[in-house]
C-alpha positions in Angstrom: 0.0 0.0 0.0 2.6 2.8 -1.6 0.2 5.5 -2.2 -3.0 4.0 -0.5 -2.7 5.3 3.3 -4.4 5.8 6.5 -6.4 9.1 6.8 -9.0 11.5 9.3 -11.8 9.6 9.1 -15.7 11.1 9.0 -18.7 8.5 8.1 -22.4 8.8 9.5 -23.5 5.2 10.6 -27.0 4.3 9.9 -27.6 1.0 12.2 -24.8 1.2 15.1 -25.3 3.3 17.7 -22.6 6.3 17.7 -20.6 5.2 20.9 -20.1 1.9 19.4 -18.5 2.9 16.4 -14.9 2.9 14.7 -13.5 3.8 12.4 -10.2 4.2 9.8 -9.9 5.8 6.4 -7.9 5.5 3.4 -7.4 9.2 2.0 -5.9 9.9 -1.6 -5.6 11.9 -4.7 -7.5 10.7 -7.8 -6.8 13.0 -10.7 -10.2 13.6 -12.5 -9.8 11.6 -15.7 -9.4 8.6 -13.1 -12.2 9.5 -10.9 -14.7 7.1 -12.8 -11.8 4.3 -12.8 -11.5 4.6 -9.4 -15.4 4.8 -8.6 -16.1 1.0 -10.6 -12.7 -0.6 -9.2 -14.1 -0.1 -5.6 -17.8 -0.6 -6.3 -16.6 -4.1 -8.3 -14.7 -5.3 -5.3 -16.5 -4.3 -2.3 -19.9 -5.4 -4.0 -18.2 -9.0 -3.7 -15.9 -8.7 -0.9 -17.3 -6.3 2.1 -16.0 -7.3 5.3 -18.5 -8.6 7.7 -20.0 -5.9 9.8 -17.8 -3.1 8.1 -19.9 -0.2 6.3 -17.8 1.0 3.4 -18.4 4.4 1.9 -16.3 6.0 -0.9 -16.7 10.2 -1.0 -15.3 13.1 -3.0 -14.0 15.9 -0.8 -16.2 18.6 -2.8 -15.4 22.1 -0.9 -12.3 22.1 0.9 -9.1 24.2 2.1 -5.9 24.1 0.3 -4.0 22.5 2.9 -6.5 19.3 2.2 -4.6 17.5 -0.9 -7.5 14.7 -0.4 -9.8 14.5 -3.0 -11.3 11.3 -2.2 -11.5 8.8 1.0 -12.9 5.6 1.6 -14.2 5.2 5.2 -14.3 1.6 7.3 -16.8 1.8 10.3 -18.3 -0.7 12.7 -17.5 -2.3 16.3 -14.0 -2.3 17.7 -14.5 -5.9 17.2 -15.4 -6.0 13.6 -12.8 -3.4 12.7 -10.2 -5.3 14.3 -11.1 -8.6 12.6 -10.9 -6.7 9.0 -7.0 -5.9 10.4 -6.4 -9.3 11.5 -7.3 -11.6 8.0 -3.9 -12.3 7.0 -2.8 -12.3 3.2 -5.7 -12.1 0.7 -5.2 -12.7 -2.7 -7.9 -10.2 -4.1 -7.6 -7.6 -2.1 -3.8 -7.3 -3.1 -5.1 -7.9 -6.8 -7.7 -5.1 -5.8 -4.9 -2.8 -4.4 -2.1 -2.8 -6.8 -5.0 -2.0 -9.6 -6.3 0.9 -7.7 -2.9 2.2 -7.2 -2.0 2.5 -10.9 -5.1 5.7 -11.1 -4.2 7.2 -7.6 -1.9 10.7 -7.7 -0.6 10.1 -3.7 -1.8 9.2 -0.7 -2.4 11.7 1.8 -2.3 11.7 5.5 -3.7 9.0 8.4 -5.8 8.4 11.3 -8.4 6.1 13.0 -11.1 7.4 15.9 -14.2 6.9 17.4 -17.5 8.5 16.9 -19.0 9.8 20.7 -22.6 11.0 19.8 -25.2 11.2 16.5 -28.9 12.6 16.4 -31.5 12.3 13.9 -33.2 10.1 11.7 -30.5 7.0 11.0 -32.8 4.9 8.6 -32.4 8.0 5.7 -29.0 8.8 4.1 -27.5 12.3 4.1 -24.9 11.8 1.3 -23.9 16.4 1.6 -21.8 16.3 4.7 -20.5 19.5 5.9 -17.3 18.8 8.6 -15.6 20.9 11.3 -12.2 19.9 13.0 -12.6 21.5 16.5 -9.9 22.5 19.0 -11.9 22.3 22.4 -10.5 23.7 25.5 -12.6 21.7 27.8 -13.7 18.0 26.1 -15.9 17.0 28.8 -18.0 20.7 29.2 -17.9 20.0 25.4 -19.6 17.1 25.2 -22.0 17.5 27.8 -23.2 20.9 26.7 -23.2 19.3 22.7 -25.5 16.5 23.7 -27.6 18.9 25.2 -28.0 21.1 22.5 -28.6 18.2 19.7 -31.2 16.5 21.6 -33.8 19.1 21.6 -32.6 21.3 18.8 -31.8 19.0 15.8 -34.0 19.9 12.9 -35.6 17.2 10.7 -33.5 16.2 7.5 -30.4 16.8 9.3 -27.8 14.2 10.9 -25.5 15.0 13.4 -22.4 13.6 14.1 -19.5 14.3 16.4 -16.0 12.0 18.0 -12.5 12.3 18.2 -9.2 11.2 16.8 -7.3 8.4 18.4 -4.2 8.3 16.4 -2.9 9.4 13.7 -4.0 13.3 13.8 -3.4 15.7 10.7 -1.8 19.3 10.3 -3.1 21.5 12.8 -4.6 20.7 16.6 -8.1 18.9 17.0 -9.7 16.7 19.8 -13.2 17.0 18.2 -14.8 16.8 15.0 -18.1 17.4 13.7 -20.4 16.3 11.0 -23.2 17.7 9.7 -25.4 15.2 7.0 -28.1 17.0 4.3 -30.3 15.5 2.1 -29.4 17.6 -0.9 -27.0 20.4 -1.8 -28.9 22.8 -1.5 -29.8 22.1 2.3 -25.7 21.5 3.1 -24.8 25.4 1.7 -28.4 26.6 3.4 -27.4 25.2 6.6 -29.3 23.6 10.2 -31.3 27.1 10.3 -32.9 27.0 6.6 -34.8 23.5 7.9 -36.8 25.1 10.6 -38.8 28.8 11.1 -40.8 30.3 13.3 -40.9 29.5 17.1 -38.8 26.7 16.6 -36.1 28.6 14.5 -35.7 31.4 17.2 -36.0 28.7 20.3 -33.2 27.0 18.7 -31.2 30.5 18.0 -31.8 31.3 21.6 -30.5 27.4 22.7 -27.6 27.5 20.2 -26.3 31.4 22.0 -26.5 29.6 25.5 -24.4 26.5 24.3 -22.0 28.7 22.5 -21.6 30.7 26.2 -21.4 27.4 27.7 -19.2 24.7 26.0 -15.8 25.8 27.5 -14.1 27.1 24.5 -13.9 26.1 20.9 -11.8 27.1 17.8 -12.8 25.8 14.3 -9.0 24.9 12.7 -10.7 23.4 9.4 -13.7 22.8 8.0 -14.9 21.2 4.2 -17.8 19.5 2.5 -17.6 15.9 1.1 -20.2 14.2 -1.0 -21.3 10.5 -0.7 -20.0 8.8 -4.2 -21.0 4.8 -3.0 -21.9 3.0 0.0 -21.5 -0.8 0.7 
């Protein structure tokens, strides 16, 4: 695995619950005349070959800063069980076939990480394939936490998925102990935003909320932030 490498990781489950989940990534560049090589080599072998209890998704980083050479990532997630196991296989014949064909339409590989995801809200059984994603530098983790799961519980709009953890090892440029994920149905909802999906009384209670957890949470400075887009799912 030359070019194929270990990346930050981001991936909305959709049957686990959030505390239960994690997850690696493979992060690389894919010049665009390769993009549609690269789409059908994964589809064709993780159609045939997905590791039990692994959800694989393959996304396009879409809107991103320059320090992000990424421009695609596939994303492993399920139980620290199941994740280990996929580690543990031994030698495999196709997926080394799979591997060394996929290399020959990747640029470079780029960065490396695995995590675990700490809390999600909203509707699991639907698929948000616009994800907007914050790398937070939190001054206080546990005020953090506590003051996020207050606010998504009673504040998270319908048609909206919420996702936040942390990175275990393998952290990129730049200091983060949180991330966050924000899933939309459609484009037009991921550049709108959380507030374009509710009005009236329940747009200014959740203004109101949202000033009182930004007072409250300890401290937090956004050091990156992007949109990726949902190319497959296995």
């Amino acid at each position: 695995m030359k070019k194929l490498v270990f990346a930050f990781a981001f991936i909305l489950c959709l049957t686990l619950s959030a505390q239960d989940n994690y997850y690696t990534m493979y992060s690389f560049v894919v010049e665009p005349h390769n993009e549609a090589t690269v789409y059908k080599l994964v589809d064709d072998y993780y159609s045939a070959n997905k590791p039990e209890g692994i959800f694989v998704r393959l996304f396009e980083n879409h809107f991103k800063n320059q320090d992000m050479k990424a421009t695609h990532s596939i994303v492993f997630l399920g139980t620290l069980e199941d994740v280990g196991n996929m580690y543990s296989g031994g030698g495999n014949v196709n997926f080394e076939l799979f591997i060394t064909k996929l290399n020959q339409y990747i640029k470079d590989g780029a960065g490396s990480a695995t995590g675990r995801h700490l809390a999600l809200y909203g509707d699991t059984s639907t698929r948000y394939p616009f994800q907007r994603y914050y790398l937070l530098d939190v001054a206080d983790t546990d005020k953090f936490d506590a003051e996020y799961n207050k606010f998504h519980s009673k504040h998270n709009p319908p048609g909206m998925l919420v996702n936040m953890g942390n990175t275990i090892v393998g952290q990129g440029g730049g200091h983060y102990n949180r991330w966050v994920i924000v899933g939309f149905k459609d484009m037009k909802s991921a550049i709108g935003g959380a507030n374009q999906l509710v009005s009236g009384a329940a747009l200014t209670a959740r203004q109101k909320a949202w000033d009182a957890y930004m007072a409250a949470h300890g401290g937090v400075e956004v050091v990156g932030s992007g949109m990726r887009v949902l190319l497959g799912a296995w």
